[in-house]
KOLLO-921157 format. One line per 3 residues: their letters; for each residue x, y, z of C-alpha. Coordinates in Angstrom, 1 decimal. Example, Ala and Ser with C-alpha at 12.3 -4.5 7.8 and 13.67 -1.06 7.14 Angstrom:
2
as	12.3,-4.5,7.8  13.7,-1.1,7.1
REM end
This chain:
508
xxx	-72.6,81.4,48.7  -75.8,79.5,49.6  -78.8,80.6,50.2
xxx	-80.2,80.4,53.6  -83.3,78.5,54.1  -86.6,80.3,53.4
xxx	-88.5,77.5,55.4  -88.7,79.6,58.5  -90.6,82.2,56.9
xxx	-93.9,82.5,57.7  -96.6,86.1,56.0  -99.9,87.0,56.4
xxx	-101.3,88.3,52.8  -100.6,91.7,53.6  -96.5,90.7,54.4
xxx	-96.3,88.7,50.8  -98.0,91.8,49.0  -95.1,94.0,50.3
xxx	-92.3,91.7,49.7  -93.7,91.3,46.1  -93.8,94.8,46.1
xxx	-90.6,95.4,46.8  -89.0,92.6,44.2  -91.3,94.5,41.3
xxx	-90.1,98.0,42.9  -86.6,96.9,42.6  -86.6,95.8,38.6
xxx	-88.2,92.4,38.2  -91.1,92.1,36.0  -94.1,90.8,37.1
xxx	-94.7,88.9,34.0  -91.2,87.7,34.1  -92.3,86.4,37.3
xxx	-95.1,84.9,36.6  -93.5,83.1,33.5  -90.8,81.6,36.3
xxx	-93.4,80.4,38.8  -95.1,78.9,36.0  -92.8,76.4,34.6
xxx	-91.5,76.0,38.3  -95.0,74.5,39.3  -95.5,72.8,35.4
xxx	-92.1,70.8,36.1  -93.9,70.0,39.3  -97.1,68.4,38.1
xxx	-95.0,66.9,35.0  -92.7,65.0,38.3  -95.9,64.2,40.3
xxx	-98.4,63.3,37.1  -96.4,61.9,34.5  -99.4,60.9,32.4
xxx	-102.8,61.8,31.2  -104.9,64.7,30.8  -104.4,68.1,33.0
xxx	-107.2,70.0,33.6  -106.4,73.8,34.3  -109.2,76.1,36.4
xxx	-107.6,79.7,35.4  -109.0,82.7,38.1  -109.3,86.3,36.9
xxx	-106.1,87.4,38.7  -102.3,86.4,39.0  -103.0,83.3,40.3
xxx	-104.9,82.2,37.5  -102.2,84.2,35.3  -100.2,81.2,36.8
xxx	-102.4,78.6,35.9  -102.3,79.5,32.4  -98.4,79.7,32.1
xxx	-98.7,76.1,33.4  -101.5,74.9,30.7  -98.5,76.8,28.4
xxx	-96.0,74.8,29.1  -97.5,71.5,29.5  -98.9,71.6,26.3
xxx	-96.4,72.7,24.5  -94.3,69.2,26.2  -97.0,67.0,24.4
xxx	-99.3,67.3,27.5  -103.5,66.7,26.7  -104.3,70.1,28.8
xxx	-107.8,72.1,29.1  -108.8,75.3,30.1  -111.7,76.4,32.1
xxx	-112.1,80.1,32.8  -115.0,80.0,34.6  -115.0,84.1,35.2
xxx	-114.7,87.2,33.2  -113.0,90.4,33.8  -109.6,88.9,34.0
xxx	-106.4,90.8,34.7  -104.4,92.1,31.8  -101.7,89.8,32.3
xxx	-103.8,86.8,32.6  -105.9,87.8,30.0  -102.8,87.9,27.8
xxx	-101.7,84.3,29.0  -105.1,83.3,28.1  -105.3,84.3,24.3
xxx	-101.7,83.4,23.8  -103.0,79.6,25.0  -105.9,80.1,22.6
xxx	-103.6,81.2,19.6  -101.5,77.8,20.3  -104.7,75.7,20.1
xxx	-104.9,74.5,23.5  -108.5,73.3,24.0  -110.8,75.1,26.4
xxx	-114.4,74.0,28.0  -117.2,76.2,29.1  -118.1,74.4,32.1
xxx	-116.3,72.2,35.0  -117.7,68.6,34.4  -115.8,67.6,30.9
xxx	-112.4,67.9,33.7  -113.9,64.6,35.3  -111.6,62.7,32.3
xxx	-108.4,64.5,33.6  -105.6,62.7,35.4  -105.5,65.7,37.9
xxx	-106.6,69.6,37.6  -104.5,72.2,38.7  -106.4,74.8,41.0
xxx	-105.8,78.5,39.8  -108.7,79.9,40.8  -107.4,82.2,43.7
xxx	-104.2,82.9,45.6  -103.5,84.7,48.5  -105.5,87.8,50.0
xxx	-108.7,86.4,49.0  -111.3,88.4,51.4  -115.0,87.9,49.9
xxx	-117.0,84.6,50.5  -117.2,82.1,47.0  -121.1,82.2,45.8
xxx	-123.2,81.1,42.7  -121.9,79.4,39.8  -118.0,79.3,41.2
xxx	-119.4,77.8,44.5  -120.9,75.0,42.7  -118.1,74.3,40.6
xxx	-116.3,73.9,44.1  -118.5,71.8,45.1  -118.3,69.3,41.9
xxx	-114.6,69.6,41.9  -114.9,68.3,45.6  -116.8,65.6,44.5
xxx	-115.0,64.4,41.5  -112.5,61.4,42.0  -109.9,63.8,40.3
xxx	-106.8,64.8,42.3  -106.3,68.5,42.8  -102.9,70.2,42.5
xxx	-103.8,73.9,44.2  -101.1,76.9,43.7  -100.5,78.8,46.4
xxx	-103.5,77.8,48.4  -107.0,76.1,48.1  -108.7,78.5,46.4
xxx	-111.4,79.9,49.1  -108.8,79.3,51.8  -108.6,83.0,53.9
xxx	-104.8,83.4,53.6  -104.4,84.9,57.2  -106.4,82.4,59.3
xxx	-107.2,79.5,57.4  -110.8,80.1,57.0  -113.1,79.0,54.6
xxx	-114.4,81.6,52.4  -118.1,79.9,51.8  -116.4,77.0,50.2
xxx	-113.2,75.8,49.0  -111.3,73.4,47.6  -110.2,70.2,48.8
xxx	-107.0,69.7,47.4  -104.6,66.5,47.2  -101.5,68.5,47.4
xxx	-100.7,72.2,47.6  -97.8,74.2,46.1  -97.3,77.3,48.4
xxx	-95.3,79.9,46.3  -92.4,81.8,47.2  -93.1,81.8,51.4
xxx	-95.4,79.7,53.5  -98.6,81.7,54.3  -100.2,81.5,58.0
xxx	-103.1,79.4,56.6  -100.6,76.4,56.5  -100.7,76.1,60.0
xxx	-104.5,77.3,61.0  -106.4,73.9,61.8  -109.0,75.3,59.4
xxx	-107.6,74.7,56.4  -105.4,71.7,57.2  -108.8,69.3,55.8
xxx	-108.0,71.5,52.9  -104.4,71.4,52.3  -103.1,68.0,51.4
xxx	-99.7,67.5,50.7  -97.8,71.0,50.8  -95.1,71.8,49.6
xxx	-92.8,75.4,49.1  -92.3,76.3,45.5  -88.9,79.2,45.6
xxx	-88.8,81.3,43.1  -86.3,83.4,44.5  -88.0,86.1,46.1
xxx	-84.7,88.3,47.4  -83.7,87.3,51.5  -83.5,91.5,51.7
xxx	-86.9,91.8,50.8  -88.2,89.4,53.2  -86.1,90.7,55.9
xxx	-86.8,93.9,55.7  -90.6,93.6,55.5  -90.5,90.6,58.1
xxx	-87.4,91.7,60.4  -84.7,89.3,61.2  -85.4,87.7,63.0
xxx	-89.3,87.5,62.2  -91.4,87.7,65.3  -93.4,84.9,63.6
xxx	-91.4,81.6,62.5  -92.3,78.2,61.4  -90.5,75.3,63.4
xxx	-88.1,73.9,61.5  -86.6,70.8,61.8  -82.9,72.4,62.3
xxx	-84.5,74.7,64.7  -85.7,71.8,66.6  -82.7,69.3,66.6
xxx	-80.5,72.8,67.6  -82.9,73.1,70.8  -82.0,69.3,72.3
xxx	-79.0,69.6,74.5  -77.3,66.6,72.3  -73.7,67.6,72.5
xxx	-72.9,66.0,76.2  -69.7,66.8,78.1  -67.5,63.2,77.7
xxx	-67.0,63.8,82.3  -70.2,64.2,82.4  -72.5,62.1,85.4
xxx	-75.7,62.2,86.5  -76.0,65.1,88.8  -74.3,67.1,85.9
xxx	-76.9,67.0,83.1  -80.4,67.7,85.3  -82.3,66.6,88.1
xxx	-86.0,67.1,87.4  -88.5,66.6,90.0  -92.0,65.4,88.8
xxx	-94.9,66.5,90.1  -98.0,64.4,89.2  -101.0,61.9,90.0
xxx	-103.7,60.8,91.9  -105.8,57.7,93.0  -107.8,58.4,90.3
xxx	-105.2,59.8,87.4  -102.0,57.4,88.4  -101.5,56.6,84.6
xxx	-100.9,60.1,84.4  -97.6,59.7,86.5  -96.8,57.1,84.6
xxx	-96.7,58.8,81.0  -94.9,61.6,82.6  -92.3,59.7,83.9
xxx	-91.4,58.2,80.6  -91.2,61.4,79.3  -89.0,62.7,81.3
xxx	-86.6,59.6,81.3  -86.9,59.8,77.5  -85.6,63.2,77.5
xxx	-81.7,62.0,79.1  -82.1,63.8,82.0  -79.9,62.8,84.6
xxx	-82.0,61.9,87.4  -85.9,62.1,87.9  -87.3,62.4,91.5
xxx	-91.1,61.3,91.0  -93.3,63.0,93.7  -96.8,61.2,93.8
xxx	-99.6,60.4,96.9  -98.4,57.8,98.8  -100.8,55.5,98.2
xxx	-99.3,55.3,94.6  -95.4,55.2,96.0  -94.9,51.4,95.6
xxx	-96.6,51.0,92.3  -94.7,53.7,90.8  -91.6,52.4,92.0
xxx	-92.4,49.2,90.1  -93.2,51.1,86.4  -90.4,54.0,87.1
xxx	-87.9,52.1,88.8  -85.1,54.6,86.9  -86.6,57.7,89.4
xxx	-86.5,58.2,93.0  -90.0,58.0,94.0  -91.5,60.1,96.6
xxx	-94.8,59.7,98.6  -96.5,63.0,99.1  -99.1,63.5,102.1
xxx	-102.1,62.8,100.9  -106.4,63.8,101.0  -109.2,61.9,99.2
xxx	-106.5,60.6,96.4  -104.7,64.1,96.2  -101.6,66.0,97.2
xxx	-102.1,67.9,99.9  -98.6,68.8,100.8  -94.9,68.3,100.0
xxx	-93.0,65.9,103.0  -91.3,67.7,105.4  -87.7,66.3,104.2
xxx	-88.6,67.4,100.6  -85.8,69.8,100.3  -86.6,72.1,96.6
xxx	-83.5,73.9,96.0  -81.3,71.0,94.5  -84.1,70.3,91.6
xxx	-82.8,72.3,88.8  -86.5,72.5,87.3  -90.5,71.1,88.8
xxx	-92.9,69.4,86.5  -95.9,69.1,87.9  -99.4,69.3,86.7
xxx	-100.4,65.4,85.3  -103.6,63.5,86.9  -103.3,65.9,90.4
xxx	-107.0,66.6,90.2  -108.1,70.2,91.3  -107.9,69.3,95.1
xxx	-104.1,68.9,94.7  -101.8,72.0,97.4  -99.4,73.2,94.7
xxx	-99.8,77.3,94.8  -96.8,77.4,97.4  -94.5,75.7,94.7
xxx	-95.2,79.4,92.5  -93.3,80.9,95.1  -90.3,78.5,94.4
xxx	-86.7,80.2,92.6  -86.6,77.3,90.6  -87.8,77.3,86.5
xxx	-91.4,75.4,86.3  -93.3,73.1,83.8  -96.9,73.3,84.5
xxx	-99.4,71.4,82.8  -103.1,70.1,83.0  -104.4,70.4,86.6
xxx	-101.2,72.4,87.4  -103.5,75.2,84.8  -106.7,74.7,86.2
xxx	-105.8,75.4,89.5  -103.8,78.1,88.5  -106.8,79.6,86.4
xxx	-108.5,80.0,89.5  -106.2,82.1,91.4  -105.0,84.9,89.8
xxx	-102.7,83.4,87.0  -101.6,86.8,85.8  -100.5,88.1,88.7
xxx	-99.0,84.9,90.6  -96.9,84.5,87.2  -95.4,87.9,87.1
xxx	-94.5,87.7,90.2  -92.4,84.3,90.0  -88.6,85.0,90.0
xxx	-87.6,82.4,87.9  -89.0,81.0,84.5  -92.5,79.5,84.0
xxx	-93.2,77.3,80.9  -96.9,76.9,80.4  -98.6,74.1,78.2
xxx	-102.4,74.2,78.0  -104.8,72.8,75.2  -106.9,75.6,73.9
xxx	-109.6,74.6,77.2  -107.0,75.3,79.6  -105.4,78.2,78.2
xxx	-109.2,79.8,77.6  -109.5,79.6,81.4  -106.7,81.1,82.4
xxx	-107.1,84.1,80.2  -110.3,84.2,79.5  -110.6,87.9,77.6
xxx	-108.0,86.6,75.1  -109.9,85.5,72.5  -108.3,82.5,69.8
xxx	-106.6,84.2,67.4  -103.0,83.2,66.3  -101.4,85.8,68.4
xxx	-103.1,85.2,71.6  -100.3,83.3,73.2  -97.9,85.7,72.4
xxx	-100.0,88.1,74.3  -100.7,85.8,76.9  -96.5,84.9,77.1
xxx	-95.7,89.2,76.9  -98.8,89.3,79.5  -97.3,86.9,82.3
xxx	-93.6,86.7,81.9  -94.2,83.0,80.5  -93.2,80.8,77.8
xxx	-96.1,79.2,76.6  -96.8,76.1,74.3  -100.3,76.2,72.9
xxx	-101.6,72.5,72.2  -103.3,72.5,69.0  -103.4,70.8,65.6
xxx	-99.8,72.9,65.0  -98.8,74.2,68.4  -97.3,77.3,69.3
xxx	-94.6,78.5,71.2  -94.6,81.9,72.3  -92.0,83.5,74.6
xxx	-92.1,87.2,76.5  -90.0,88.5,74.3  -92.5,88.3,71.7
xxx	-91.5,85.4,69.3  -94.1,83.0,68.3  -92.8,79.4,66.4
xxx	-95.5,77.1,64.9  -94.9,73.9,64.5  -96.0,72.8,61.2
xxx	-95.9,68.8,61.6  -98.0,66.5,63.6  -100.2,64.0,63.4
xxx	-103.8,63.6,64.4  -102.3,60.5,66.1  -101.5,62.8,69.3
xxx	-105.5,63.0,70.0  -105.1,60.0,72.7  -105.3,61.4,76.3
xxx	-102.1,60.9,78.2  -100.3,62.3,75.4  -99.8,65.9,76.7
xxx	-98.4,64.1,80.1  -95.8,62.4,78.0  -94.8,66.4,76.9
xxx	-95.1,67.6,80.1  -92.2,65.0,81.5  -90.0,65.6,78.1
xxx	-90.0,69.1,78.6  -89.0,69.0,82.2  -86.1,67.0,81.2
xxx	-85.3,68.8,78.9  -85.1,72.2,80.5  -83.7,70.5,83.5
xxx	-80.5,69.5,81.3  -80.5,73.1,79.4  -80.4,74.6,82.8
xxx	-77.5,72.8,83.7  -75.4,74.0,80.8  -74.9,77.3,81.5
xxx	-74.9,77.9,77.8  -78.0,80.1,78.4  -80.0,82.1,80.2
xxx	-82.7,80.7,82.1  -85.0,82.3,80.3  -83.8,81.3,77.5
xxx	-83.3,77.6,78.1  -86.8,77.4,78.7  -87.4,78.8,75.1
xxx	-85.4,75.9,73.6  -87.0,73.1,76.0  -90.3,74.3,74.8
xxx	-89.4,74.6,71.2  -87.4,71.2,71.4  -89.8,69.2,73.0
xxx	-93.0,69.8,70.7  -90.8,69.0,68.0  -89.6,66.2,69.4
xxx	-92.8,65.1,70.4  -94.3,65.6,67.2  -92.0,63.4,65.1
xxx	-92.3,60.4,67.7  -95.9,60.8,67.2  -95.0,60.7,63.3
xxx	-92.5,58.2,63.6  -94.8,55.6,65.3  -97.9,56.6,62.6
xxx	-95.9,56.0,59.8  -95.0,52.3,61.6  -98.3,52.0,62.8
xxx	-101.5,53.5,61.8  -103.2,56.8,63.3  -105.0,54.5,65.8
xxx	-101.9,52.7,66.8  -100.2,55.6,68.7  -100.8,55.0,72.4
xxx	-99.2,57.1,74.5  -96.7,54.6,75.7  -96.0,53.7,72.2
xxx	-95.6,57.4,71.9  -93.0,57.7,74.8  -91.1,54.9,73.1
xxx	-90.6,56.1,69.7  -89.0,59.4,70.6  -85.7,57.6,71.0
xxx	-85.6,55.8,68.1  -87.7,58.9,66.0  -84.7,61.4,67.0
xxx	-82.0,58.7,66.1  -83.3,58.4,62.6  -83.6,62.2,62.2
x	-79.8,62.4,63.2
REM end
């Protein structure tokens, strides 16, 4: 039977404590543990570094335990290794790791600089649950380390990287890649520590699927975003009758005299997604040229004040949208609160927030009768709940709070739902700092949840969960798609809008 994925799994220090706490409860050894990590991440470096020296910085506890199984092994392949312990007290355990490497001869150093000759130096200094700020002598080996030309190989984590929140601990190391052990740790996707983090990767050693269940819950309230999780939330599998009217009609709410691009990027969002048909509500004076850059949507002139929505036409009839978009380049002067009264699921986004922030958002969203999928950058989500602070968690209170699904824009977004789950996406690019961007979302995620709704596979509620969830992955891997064919300066956000078709065709 195979083992199911541990990539979704996602601990604070405190969760990984228990769960290894549990595996030694239950009859493994810790040193037998820490003898299988260690030739786990040695077979690593020997893959990654075939040749030259390796430099090995041992810490006092486990993780430097770990650090010297590696120097261990390597050596004992035919590796040049050297040891630096820079501290004393060390752990039994490690201390036994550390004359055993002494009995075999394996040359040690009593300071950081004679590493500058190594090929690449394997960080071992400090795991998770680090909680006291690095100072002195250790700081200052940091800090050389950082300034060397030598590539860094961290375990676990950069050692002064807080586990929990990806903080740094007075210093810490900037490492080339990182090898995560056993379950990714919440630091992994805390913008803090991504200048940190390099390439990561997951080193399993087996820790037992009970263990992790049983201390995380199954499902965890707290998941990273997979790519299976995110190709499973795309409404993919189309009915062969199907027509337009059968998979979605979105209408898009968006622009201004002085935001029009806005519009725009929204639009090809949304046509990007497949929906079946796109009505494109803009101020008339933008009807005509929106007609010529959308010319796949119905476009719709709205009444109109200094550049602005100020109403809905008269004809406009709402009920035969299956889900509103709106939010893109409206400007604050835009009349949208009357659409909050609407039965119909809603994408808000960008001005859609900031006028919302100033009208009770808490109360106007619980009292909508049909789902609400919130996307603000940290900004926007500060001003519409302003006591919530920026903690990982706070858009899971905001989602329980309102009755919304949110997506938190940030380094790695978030998705949190009312029922309490929070995903995390764990790859983007910094490409996706262009404005315009987040309009693109906005418009995909309308489609999508206009096509979801349509199914009848799910509740409402919780086809809004997957068109939040599928979008910002989807998004995210257009935006690494074009990166990788472009540079990070080359993603515009129509090159953006482009590459999502040809980014989820090469991920099928």
């Amino acid at each position: 039977m195979t083992r199911p994925s541990i990539e979704p799994f996602l601990v604070t220090a405190a969760q990984m404590r228990q769960i290894e706490s549990r595996t030694f409860a239950a009859g493994m050894p810790v040193a037998a543990l820490m003898e299988k990590v260690g030739q786990l991440i040695a077979a690593r470096i020997q893959t990654a570094y075939p040749d030259g020296q390796i430099g090995i910085l041992a810490g006092p506890g486990h993780n430097g335990g770990d650090a010297l199984v590696v120097a261990r092994a390597l050596f004992l392949q035919g590796r040049q290794v050297q040891i630096y312990v820079p501290l004393t007290g060390l752990k039994p355990l490690t201390d036994q790791h550390r004359q055993y490497a002494t009995h075999l001869g394996v040359p040690t150093v009593e300071q950081v600089e004679p590493l500058k000759y190594c090929a690449v130096i394997v960080d071992g200094l400090f795991g998770f649950g680090l909680t006291r700020p690095i100072e002195g002598s250790l700081a200052a080996d940091i800090d050389w380390l950082n300034r060397s030309e030598v590539p860094v190989v961290s375990i676990d984590l950069p050692s002064g990287i807080h586990t929990d929140t990806g903080a740094v601990m007075g210093t810490a190391v900037r490492s080339h890649r990182t090898l995560c052990l056993g379950l990714w740790k919440q630091a992994f996707v805390q913008a803090a520590a991504l200048p940190y983090l390099g390439e990561s990767e997951l080193i399993d050693f087996g820790l037992p699927l009970a263990d992790i269940q049983a201390e995380l819950g199954q499902p965890p309230t707290i998941q990273r975003l997979t790519p299976a999780a995110g190709l499973a939330a795309l409404p993919l599998d189309r009915d062969p009758t199907a027509h337009k009217y059968k998979v979605g009609h979105l209408l898009l709410m968006a622009g201004s005299r002085t935001y029009a691009g806005a519009a725009i990027l929204a639009a090809q969002g949304a046509k990007a997604s497949g929906v079946g048909m796109v009505t494109l509500a803009v101020p008339e004076s933008l009807r005509l040229m929106l007609v010529t850059q959308s010319p796949e949507a119905l476009v719709i002139g709205c009444p109109e004040q200094d550049g602005a929505i100020s109403g809905l036409p008269d004809t406009l009839t709402l009920d035969k949208y299956d889900a509103i978009a709106l939010g893109p380049g409206l400007t604050t002067q835009a009349a949208i609160l009357s659409l909050l009264a609407a039965p119909i699921p809603l994408v808000i986004d960008a001005d859609g927030l900031n006028i919302l922030a100033a009208h009770a958002p808490v109360e106007r969203l619980r009292q909508r009768s049909a789902p609400t999928l919130l996307t603000p950058h940290p900004g926007e989500f500060q001003r519409l709940f302003p006591d919530l602070g920026e903690a990982l968690a706070v858009a899971q209170t905001a989602a329980e709070l309102t009755g919304a699904t949110i997506i938190l824009k940030r380094a790695r977004s978030a998705i949190a739902t009312p029922e309490g789950m929070l995903w995390i996406n764990p790859d983007s690019t910094p490409a996706l700092a262009r404005g315009g961007s987040g309009d693109v979302l906005t418009g995909l995620a309308g489609g999508l949840l206009a096509q979801l709704l349509t199914s009848q596979q799910l509740t409402a509620q919780a086809s809004t969960a997957q068109a939040a969830i599928g979008a910002v992955w989807w998004h995210a891997q257009a935006a690494l798609y074009a990166h990788q064919r472009s540079t990070v300066l080359g993603v515009d956000p129509l090159t953006l809008a482009a590459a999502l078709s040809p980014a989820l065709r090469s991920l099928r």
